[in-house]
Biopython code that builds the backbone (N, CA, C, O; Angstrom):
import numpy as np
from Bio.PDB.StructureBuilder import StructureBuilder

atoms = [
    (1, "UNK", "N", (109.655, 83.247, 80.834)),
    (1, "UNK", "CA", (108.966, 83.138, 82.098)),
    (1, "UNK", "C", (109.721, 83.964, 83.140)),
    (1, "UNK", "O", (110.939, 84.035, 83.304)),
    (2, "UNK", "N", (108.884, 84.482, 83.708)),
    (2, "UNK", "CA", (109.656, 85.379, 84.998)),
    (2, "UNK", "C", (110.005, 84.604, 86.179)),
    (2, "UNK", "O", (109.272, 83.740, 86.662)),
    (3, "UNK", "N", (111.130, 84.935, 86.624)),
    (3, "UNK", "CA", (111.584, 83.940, 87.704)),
    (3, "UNK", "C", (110.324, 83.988, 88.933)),
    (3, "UNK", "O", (109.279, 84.593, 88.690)),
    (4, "UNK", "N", (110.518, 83.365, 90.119)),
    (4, "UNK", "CA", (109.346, 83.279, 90.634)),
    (4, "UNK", "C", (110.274, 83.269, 92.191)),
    (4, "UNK", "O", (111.145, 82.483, 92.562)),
    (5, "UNK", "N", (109.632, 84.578, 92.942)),
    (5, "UNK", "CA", (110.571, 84.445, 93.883)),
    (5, "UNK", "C", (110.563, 83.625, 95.276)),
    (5, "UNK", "O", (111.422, 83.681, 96.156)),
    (6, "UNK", "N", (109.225, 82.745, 95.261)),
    (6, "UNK", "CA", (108.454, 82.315, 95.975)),
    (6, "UNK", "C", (109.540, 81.297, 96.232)),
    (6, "UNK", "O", (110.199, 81.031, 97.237)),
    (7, "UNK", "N", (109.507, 80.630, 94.535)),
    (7, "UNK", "CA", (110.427, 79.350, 94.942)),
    (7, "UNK", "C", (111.971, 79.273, 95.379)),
    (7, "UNK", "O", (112.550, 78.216, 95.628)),
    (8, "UNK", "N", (112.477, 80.389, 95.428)),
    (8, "UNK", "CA", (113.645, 80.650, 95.484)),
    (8, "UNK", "C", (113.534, 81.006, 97.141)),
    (8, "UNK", "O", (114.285, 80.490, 97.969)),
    (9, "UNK", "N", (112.496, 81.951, 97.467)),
    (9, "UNK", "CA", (112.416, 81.561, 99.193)),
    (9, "UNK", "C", (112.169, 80.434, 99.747)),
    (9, "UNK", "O", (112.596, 80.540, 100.897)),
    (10, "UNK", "N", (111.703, 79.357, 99.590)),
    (10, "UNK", "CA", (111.256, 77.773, 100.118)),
    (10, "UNK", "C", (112.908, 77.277, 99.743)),
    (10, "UNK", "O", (113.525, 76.569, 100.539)),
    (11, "UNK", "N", (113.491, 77.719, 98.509)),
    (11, "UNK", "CA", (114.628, 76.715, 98.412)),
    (11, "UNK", "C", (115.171, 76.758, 99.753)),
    (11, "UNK", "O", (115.218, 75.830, 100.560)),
    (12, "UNK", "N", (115.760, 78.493, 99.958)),
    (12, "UNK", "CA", (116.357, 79.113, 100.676)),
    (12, "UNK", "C", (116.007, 78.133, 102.130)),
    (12, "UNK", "O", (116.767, 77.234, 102.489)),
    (13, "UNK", "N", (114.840, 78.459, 102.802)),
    (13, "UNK", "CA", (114.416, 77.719, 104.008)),
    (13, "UNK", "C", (114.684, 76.433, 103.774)),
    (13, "UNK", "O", (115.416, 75.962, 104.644)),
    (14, "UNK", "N", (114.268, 75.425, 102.649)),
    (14, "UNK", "CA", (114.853, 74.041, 102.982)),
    (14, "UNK", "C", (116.438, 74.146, 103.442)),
    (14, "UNK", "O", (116.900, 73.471, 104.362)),
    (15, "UNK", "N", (117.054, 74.916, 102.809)),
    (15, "UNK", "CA", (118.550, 74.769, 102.860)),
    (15, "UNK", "C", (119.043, 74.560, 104.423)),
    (15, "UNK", "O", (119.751, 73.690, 104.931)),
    (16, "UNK", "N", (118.203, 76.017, 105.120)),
    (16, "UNK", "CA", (118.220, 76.690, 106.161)),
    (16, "UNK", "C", (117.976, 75.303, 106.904)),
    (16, "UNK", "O", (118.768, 74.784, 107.691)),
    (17, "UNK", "N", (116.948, 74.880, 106.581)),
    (17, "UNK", "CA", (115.759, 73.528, 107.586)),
    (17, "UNK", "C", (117.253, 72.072, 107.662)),
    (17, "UNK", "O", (117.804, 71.553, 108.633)),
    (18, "UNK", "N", (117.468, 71.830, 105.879)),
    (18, "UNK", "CA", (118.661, 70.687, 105.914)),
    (18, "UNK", "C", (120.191, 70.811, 107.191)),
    (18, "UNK", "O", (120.869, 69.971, 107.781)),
    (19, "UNK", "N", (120.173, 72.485, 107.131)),
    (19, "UNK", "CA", (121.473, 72.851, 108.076)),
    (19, "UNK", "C", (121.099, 72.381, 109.398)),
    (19, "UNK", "O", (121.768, 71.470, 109.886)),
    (20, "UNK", "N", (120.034, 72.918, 110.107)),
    (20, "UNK", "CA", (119.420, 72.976, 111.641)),
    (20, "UNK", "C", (119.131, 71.673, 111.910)),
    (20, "UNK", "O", (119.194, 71.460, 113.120)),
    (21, "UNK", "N", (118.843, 70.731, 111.275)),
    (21, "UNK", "CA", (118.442, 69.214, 111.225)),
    (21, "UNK", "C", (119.611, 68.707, 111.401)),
    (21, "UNK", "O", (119.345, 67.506, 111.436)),
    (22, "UNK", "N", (120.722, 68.799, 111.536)),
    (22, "UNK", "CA", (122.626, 68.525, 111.461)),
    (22, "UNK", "C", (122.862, 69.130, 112.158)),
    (22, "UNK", "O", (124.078, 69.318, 112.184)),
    (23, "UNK", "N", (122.182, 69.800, 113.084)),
    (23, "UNK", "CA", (122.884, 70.130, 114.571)),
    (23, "UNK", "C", (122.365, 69.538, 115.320)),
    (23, "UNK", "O", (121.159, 69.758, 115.429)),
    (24, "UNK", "N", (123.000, 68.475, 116.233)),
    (24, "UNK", "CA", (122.475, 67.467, 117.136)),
    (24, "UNK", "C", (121.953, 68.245, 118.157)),
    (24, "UNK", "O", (122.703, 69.188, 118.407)),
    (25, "UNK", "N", (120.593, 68.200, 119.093)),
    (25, "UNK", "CA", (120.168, 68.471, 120.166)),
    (25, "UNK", "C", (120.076, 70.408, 119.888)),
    (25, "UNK", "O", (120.693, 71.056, 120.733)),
    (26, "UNK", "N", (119.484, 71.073, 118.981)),
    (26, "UNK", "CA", (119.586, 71.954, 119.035)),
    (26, "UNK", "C", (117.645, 72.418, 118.835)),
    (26, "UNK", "O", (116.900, 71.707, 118.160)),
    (27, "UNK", "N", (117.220, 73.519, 119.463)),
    (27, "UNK", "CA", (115.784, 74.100, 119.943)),
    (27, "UNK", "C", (115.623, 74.035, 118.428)),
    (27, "UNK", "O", (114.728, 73.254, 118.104)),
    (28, "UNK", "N", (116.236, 74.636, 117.410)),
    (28, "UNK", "CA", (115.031, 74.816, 116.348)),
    (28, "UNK", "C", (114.843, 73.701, 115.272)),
    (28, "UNK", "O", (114.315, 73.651, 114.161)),
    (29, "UNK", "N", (115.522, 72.805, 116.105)),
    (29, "UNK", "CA", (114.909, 71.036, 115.380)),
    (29, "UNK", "C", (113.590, 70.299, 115.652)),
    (29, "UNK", "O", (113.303, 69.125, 115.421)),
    (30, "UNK", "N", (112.747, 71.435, 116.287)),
    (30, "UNK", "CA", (111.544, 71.409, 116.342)),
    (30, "UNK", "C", (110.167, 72.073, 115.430)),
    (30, "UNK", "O", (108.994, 71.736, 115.270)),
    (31, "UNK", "N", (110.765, 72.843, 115.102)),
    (31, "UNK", "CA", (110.449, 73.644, 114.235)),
    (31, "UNK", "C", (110.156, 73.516, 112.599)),
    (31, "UNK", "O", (109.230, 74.045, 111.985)),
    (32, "UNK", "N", (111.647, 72.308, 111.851)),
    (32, "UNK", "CA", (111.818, 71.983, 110.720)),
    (32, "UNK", "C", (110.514, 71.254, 110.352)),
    (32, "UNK", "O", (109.654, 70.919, 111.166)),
    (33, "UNK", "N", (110.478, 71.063, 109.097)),
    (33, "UNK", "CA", (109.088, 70.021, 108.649)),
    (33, "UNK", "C", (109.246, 68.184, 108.633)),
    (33, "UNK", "O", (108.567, 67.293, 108.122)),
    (34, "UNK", "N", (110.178, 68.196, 109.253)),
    (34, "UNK", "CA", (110.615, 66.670, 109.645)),
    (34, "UNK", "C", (109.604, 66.056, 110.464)),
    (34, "UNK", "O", (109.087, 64.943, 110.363)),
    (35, "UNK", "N", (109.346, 67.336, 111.611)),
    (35, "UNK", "CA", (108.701, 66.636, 112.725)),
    (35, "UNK", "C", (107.057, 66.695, 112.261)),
    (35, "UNK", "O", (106.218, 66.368, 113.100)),
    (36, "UNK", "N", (106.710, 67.039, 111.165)),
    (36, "UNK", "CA", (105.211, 67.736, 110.875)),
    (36, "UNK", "C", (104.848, 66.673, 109.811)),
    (36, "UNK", "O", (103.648, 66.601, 109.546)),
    (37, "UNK", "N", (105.643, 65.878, 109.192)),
    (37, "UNK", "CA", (104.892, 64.815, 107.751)),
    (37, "UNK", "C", (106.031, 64.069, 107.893)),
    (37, "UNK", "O", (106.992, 64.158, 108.657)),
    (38, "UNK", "N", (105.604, 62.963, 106.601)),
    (38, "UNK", "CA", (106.802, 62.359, 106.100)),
    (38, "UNK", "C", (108.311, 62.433, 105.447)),
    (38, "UNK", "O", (109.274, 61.668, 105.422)),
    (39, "UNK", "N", (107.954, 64.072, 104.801)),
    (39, "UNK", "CA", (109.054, 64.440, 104.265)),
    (39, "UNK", "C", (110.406, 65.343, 105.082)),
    (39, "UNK", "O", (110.165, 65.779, 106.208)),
    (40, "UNK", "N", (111.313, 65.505, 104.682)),
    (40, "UNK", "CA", (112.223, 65.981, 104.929)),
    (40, "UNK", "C", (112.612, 67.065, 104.417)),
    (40, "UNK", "O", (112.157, 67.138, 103.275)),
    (41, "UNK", "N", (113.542, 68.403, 104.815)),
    (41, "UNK", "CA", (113.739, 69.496, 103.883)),
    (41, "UNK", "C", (114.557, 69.029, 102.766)),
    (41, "UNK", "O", (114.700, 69.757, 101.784)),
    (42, "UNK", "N", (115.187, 67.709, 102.840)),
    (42, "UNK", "CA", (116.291, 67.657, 101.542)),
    (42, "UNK", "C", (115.352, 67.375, 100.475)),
    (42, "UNK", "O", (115.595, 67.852, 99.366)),
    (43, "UNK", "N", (113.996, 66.451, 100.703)),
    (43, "UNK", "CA", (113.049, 66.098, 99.745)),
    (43, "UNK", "C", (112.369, 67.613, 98.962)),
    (43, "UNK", "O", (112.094, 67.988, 97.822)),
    (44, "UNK", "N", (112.319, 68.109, 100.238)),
    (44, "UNK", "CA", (111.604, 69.555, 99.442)),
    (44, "UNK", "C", (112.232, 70.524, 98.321)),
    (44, "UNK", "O", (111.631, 71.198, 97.484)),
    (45, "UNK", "N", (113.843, 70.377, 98.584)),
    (45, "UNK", "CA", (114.637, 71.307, 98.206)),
    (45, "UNK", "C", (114.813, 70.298, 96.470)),
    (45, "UNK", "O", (115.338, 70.743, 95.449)),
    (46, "UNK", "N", (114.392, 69.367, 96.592)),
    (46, "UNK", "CA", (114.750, 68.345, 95.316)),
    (46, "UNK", "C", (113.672, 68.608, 94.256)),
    (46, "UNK", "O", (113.664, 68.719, 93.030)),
    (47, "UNK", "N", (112.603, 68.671, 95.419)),
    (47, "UNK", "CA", (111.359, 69.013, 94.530)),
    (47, "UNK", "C", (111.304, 70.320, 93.616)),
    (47, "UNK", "O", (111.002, 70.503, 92.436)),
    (48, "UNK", "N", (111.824, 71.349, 94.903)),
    (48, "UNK", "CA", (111.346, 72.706, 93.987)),
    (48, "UNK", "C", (112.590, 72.964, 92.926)),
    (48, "UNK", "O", (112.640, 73.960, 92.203)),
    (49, "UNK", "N", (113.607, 71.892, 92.944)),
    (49, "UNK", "CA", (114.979, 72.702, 92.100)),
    (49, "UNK", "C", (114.355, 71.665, 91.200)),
    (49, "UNK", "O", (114.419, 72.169, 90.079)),
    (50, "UNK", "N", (113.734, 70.373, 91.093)),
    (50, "UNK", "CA", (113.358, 70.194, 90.280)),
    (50, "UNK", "C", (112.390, 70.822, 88.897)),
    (50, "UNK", "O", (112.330, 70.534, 87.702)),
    (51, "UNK", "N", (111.556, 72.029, 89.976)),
    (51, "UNK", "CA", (109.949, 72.469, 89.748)),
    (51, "UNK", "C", (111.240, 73.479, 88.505)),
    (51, "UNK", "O", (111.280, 73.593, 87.280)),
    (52, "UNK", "N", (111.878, 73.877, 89.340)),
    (52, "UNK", "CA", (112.772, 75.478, 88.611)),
    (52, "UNK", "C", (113.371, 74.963, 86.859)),
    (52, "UNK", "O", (113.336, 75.713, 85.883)),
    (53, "UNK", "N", (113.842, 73.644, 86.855)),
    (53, "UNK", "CA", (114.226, 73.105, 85.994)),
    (53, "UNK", "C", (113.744, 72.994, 84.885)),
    (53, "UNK", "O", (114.230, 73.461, 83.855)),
    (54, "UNK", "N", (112.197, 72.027, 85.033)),
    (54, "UNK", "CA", (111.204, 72.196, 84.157)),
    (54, "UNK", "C", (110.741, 73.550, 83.551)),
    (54, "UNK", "O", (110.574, 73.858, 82.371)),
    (55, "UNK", "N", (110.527, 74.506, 85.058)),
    (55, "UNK", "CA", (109.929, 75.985, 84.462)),
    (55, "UNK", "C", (111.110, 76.300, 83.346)),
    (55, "UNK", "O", (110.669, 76.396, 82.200)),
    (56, "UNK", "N", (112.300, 76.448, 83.467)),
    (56, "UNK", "CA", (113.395, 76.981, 82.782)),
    (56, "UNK", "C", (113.399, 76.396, 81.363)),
    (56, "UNK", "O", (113.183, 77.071, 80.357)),
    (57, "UNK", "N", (113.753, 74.634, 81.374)),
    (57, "UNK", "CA", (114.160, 73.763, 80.387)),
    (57, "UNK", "C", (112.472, 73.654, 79.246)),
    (57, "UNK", "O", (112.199, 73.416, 78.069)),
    (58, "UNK", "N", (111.868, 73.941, 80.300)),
    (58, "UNK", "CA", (110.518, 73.545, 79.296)),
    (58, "UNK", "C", (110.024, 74.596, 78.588)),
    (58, "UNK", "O", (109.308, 74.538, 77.588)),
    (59, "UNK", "N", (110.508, 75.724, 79.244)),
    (59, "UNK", "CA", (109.873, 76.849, 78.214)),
    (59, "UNK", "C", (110.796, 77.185, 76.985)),
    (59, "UNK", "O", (110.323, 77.657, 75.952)),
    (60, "UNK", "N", (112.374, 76.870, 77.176)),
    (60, "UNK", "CA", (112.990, 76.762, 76.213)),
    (60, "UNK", "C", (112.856, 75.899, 75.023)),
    (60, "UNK", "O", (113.135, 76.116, 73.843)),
    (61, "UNK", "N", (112.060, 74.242, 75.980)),
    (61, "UNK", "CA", (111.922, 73.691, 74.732)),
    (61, "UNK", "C", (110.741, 73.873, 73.796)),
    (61, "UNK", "O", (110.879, 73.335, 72.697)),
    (62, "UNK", "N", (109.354, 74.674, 74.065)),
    (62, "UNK", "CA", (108.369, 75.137, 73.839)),
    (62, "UNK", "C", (108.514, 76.111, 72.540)),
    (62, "UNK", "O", (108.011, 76.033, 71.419)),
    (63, "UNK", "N", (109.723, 77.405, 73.347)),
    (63, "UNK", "CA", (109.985, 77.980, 72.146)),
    (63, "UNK", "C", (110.882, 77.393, 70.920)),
    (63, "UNK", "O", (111.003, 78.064, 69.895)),
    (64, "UNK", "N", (111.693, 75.743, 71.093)),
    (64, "UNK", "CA", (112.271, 75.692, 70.325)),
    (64, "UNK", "C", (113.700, 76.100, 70.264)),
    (64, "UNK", "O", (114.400, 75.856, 69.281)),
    (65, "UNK", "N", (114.268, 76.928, 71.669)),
    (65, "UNK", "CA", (115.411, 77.115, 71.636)),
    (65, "UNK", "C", (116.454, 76.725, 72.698)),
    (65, "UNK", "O", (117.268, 77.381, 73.349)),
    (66, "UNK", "N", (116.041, 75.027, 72.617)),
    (66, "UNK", "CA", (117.164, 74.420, 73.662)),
    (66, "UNK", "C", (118.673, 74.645, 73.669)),
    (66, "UNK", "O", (118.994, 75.722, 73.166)),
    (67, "UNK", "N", (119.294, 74.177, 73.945)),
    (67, "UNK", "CA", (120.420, 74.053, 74.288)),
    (67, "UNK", "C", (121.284, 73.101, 73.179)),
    (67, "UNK", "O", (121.096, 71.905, 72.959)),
    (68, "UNK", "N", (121.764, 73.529, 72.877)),
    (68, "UNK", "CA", (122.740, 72.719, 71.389)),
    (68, "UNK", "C", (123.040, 71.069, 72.405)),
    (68, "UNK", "O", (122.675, 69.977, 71.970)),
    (69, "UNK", "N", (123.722, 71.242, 73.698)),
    (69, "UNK", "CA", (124.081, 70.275, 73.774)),
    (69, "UNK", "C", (122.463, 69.561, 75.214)),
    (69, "UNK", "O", (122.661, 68.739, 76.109)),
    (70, "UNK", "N", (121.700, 69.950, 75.037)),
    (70, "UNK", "CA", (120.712, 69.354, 75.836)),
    (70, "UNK", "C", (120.539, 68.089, 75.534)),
    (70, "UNK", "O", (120.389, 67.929, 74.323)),
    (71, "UNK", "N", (120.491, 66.880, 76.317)),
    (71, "UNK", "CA", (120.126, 65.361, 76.550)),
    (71, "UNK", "C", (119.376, 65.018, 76.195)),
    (71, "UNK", "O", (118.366, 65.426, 76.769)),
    (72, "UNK", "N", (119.129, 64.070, 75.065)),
    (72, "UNK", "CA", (117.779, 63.882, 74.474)),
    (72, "UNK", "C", (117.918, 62.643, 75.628)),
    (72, "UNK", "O", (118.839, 62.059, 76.198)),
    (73, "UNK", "N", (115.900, 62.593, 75.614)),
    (73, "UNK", "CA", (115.842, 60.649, 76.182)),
    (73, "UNK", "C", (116.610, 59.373, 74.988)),
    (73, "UNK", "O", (116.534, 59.310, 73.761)),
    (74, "UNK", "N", (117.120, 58.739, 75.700)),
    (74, "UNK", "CA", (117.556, 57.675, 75.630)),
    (74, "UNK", "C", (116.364, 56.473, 75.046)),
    (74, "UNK", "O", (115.749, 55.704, 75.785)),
    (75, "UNK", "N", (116.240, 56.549, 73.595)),
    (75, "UNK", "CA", (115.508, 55.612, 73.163)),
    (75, "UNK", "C", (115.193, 54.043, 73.809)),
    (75, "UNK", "O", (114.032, 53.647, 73.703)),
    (76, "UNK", "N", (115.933, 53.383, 74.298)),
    (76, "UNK", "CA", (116.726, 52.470, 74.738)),
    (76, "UNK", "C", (117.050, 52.565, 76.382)),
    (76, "UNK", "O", (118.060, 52.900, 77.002)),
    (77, "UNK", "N", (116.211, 52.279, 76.643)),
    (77, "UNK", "CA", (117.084, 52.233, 78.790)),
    (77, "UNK", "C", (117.315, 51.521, 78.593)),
    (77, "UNK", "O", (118.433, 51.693, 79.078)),
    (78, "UNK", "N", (117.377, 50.327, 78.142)),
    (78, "UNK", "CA", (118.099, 48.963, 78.601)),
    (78, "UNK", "C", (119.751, 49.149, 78.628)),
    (78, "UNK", "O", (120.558, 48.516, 79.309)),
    (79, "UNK", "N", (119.978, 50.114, 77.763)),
    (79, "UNK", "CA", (121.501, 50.233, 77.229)),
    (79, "UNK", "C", (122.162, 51.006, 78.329)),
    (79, "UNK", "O", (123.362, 51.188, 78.126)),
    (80, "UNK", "N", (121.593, 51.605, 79.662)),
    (80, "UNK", "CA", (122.372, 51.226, 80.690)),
    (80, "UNK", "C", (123.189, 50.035, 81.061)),
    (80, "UNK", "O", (122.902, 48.839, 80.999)),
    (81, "UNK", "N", (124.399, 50.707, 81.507)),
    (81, "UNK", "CA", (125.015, 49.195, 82.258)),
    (81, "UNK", "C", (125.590, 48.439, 80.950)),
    (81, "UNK", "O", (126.495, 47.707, 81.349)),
    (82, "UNK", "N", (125.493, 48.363, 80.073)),
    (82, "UNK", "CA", (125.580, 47.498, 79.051)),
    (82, "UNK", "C", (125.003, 46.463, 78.484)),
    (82, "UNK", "O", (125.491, 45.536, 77.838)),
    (83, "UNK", "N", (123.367, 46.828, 78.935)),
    (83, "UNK", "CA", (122.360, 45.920, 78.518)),
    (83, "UNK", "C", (122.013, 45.815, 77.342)),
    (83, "UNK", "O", (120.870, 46.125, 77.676)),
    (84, "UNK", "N", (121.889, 45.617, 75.897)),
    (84, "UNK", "CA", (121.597, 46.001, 75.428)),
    (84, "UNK", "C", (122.451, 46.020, 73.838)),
    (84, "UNK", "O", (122.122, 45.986, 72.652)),
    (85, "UNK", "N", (123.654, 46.091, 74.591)),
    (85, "UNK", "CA", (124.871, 46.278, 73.134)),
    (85, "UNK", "C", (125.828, 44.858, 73.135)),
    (85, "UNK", "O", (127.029, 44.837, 72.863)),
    (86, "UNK", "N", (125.015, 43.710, 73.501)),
    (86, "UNK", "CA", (126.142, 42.891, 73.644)),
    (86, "UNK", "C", (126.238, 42.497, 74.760)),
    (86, "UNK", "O", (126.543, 41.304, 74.784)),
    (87, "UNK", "N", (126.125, 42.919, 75.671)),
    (87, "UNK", "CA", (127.029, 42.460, 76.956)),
    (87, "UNK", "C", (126.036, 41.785, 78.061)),
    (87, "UNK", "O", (124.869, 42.085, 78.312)),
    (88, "UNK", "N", (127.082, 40.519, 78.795)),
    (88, "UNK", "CA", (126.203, 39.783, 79.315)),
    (88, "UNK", "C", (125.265, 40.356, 80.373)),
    (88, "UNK", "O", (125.378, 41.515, 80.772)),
    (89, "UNK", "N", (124.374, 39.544, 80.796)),
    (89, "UNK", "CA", (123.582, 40.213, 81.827)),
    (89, "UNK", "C", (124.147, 40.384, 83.222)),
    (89, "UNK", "O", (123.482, 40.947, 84.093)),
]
sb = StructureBuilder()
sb.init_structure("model")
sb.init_model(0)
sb.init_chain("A")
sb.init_seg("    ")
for serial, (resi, resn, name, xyz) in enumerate(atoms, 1):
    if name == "N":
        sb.init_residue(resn, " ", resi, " ")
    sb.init_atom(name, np.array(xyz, "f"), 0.0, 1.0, " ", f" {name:<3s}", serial, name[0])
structure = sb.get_structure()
């Protein structure tokens, strides 16, 4: 898959948006998407590094050529924490 430079500009601006939002009392804290919805630039920047992840990890796993040491799911959530193997609740 070809990188996509779109998302790599939005990262860029959330970053930009997360910085300007951490300067107390400053003009272009009007501007950020805080004041326009519910979300925040840190939400956005989660989203699209998420979006990049999938594009990357999923086409690898498509072709079959993950990563030797890539994370399989966890058959078992309970076995967080030590639920699961013994241990009390």
């Amino acid at each position: 898959m070809k990188r996509d430079l779109r998302i790599d500009l939005f990262r860029g601006l959330s970053l930009w948006w997360i910085y300007i939002n951490r300067i107390p009392e400053n003009y272009l804290n009007r501007f950020t998407p805080k004041n326009f919805g519910f979300s925040d630039a840190a939400e956005i920047l989660v989203f699209l590094s998420g979006l990049v992840s999938g594009c990357v990890y999923g086409d690898l796993l498509r072709r079959g050529a993950a990563p030797v040491n890539f994370p399989s799911a966890d058959p078992q959530p309970q076995s967080l924490n030590g639920a699961g193997r013994g241990a009390a609740p």
